[in-house]
N, C-alpha and C positions, 0 to 999 in steps of 0.2 A: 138930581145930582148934576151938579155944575160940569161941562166939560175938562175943565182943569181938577180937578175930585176927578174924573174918571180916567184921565190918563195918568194920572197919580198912582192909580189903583190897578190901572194896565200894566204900566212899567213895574211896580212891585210885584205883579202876577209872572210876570218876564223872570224877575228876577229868583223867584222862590221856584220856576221850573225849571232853569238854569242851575240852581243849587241842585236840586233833586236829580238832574239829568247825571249831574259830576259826581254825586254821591253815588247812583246807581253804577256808572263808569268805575266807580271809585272799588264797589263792594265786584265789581266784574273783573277786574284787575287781580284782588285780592283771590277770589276763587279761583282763577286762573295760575296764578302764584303758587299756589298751594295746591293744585293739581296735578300742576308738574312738579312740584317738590314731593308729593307722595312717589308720582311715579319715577321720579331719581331714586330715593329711598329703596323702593319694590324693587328697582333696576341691579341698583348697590347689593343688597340681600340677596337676590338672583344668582348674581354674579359670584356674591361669596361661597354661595352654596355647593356653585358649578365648578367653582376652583376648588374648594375642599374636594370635591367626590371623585374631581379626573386625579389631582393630589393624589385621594386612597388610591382613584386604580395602576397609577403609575409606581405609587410605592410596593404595591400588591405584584405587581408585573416586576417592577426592579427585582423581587424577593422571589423571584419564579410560584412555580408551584409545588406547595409541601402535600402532595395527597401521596406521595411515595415514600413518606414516614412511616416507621415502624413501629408500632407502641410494645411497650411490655408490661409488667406486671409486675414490680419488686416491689417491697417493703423497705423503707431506711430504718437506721438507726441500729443496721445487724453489724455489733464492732467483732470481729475475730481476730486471733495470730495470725500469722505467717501466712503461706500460697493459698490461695483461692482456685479451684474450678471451675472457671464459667461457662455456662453455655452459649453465650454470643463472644466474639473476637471481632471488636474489641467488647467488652463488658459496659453493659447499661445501666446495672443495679445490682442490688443484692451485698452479700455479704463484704467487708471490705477492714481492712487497718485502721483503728484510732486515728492512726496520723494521717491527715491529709495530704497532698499532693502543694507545693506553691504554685499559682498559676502564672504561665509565662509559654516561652518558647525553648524546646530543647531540640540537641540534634542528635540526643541518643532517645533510645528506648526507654518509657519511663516504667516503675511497678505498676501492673492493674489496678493493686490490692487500695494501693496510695491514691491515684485517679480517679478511682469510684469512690472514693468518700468526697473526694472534688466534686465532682457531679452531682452529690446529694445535698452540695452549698450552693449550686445555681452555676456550675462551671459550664462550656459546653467545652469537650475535648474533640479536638480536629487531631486524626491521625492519619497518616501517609504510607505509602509502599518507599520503603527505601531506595527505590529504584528510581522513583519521580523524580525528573528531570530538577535540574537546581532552578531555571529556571521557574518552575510549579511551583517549587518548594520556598521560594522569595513571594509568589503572589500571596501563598496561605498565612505567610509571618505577615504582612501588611493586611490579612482579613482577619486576623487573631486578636481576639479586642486586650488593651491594655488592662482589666481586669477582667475575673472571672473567664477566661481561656485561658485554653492550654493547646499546645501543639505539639506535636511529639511524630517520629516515624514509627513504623509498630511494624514487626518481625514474625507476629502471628499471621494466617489466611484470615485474611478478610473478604469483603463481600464486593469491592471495590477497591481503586487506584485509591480512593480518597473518603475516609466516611467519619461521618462528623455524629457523634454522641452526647446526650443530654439524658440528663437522671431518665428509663423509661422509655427512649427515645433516641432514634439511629436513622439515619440517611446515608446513604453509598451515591457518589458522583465519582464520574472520570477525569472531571477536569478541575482546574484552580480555576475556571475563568466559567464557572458554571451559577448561573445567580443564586441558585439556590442554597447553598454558601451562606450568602449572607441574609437570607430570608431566614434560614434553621437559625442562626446567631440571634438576628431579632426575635423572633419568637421564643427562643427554650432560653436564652442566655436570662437566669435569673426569671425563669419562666414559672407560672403556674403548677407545674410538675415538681417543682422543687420540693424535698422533705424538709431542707431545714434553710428558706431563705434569709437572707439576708450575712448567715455565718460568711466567718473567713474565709478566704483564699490565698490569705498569705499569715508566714507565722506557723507554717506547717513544718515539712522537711521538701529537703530536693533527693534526687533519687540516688547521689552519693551521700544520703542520708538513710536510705528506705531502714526500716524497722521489719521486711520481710524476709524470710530466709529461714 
């Protein structure tokens, strides 16, 4: 082989490990690229997961804690006349009037009879001691959801300043400014416990209406 054929053949040798060098370069880049790219991914996903779960426990901790819920044991769908005697004040379940309660905010005393059939529609009713300061009584109107509540004062002995009822289901607090308020609201309002969700809460009577007596 001629010296000129072999530096021919040098320089092409040069050049084909030149190629090979850049392409290995080339495919090391690439893995590198996409190593970090999984690991942004894994990061991203991490991240979301960490933010959903303090999310729950923050929204869990905003809603206090309901383990000082009362459960009871009624049946819906029991329609009767006129007064009712219940065994809880305010009344959780049980027997109650055709006609429902409209849900809203009153600043008189509403019927039981009317209430608890509210209840068995997914109402939660927030009732008050008459005496609660106006100011209390301005925080519970602003925690009274615009449908499916009802707030009313109540004149019977209750169990607390403040106790908020759901079809089944009763909490006593002393305060308006007590979180647990609006944790019972999320949970029972249109909750599981309901007999008959999804019915009205409006379209009933108001209690210069009632059909009790």
């Amino acid at each position: 082989m001629s010296k000129k054929s072999a530096k021919k053949l040098t320089a092409r040798e040069a050049r084909l490990s030149e190629a090979r060098e850049q392409q290995r370069a080339t495919e090391r880049r690439r893995a590198l690229l996409l190593t970090v790219a999984t690991g942004l991914v894994i990061a991203v996903i991490v991240g979301a997961v960490a933010w959903a779960i303090v999310g729950e426990k923050d929204e869990r901790e905003a809603g206090g804690d309901l383990s000082a819920v009362q459960e009871f044991d009624y049946d819906g769908q029991q329609h009767v006349e006129g007064q009712v005697d219940y065994e809880e004040s305010p009344p959780v379940g049980g027997e109650h009037n055709p006609a429902w309660l409209n849900c809203g905010v009153y600043d008189e005393p509403v019927p039981n009879e009317h209430a608890v059939h509210s209840l068995e529609h997914g109402t939660v009713w927030i009732t008050y001691d008459p005496d609660l300061p106006d100011g209390e009584v301005s925080t519970l109107e602003d925690l009274t959801p615009g449908t499916y509540g009802l707030l009313s004062p109540y004149e019977g002995d209750m169990p607390g300043k403040i106790v908020l009822s759901a079809w089944n289901h009763q909490l006593s607090v002393d305060s308006a400014d007590d979180p647990r308020i609006e944790g019972f609201i999320r949970e029972y309002r249109q909750g599981p416990q309901t007999p008959e969700p999804g019915a009205a809460c409006t379209g009933g009577v108001d209690p210069s209406e009632s059909l009790v007596g």
